[in-house]
Structure formats: C-alpha cells, structure tokens
C-alpha positions as CSV (number, residue, x, y, z in Angstrom):
1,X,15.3,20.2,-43.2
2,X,12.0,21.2,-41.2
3,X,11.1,20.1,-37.6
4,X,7.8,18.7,-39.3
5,X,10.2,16.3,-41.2
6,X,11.9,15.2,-38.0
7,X,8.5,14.9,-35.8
8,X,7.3,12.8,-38.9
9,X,10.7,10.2,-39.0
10,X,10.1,10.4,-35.0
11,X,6.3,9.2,-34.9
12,X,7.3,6.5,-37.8
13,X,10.2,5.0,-36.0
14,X,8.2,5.3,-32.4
15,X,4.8,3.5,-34.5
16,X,7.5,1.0,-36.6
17,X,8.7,-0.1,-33.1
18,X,5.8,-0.8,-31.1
19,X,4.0,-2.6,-33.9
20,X,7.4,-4.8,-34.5
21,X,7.2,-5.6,-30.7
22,X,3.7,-6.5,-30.9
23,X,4.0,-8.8,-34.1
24,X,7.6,-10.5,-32.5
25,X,5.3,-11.7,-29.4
26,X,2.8,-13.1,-31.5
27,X,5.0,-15.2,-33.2
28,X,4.8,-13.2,-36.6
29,X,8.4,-12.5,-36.7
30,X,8.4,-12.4,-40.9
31,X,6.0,-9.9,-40.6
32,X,7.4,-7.7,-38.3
33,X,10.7,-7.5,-40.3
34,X,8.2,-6.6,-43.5
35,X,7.3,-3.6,-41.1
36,X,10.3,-2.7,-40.4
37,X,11.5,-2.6,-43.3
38,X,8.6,-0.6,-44.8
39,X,9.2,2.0,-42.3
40,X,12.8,2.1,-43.7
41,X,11.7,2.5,-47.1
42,X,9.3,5.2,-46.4
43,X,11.3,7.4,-44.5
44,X,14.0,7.0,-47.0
45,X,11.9,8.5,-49.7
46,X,11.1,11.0,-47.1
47,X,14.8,12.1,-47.3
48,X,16.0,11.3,-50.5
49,X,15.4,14.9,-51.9
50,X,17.5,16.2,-48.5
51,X,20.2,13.6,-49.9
52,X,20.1,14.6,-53.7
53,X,20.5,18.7,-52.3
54,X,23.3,18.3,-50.1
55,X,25.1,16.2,-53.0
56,X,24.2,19.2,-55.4
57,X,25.7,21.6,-53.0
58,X,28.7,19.7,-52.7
59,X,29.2,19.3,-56.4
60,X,28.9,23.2,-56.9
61,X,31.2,24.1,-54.0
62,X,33.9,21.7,-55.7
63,X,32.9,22.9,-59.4
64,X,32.7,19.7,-60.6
C-alpha cells in the first residue's frame, strides 16, 4: 500500500466530512447520507485490489 493511497482515503474522508456537515445544517440530511455513503463506496473500490492480494497471500501461505 502506497502513501499516495492513504493521502487519497485522507483528503476523501476530510472532503466527505465537511460537505456532510454542510448539507446536515441545511436541512438536506438525505443527501448528506448519499455522500457519505458515496465516499464509502469509492474508497472501497480504492482498496478492493489491497483486499483481493492479502486474501491471495493468505491462501498460498496455507496451500489451499
């Protein structure tokens, strides 16, 4: 896993908050869950192939 990939999750989390803050005092409490659950998405995609390797490296350590 690269610092690049941590500094990205970082700026999406820090950018998920502030716009969920903002949308929660407006009274657009739908849409900030939308957001923040679009941030959860993305940055699940982001580490999905991290996931699928350390899975893969478990399976050959085991020899299953």
């Amino acid at each position: 896993m690269t610092v690049n990939l941590i500094f990205k999750i970082a700026a999406v989390g820090i950018l998920v908050s502030v716009l969920g803050q903002v949308l929660k005092h407006s009274g657009r409490e739908d849409q900030a869950f939308l957001t923040s659950l679009a941030g959860l998405i993305l940055v699940l995609f982001w580490i999905l192939p991290y996931i699928q390797q350390l899975f893969e490296t478990i399976k050959s350590l085991f020899a299953l």
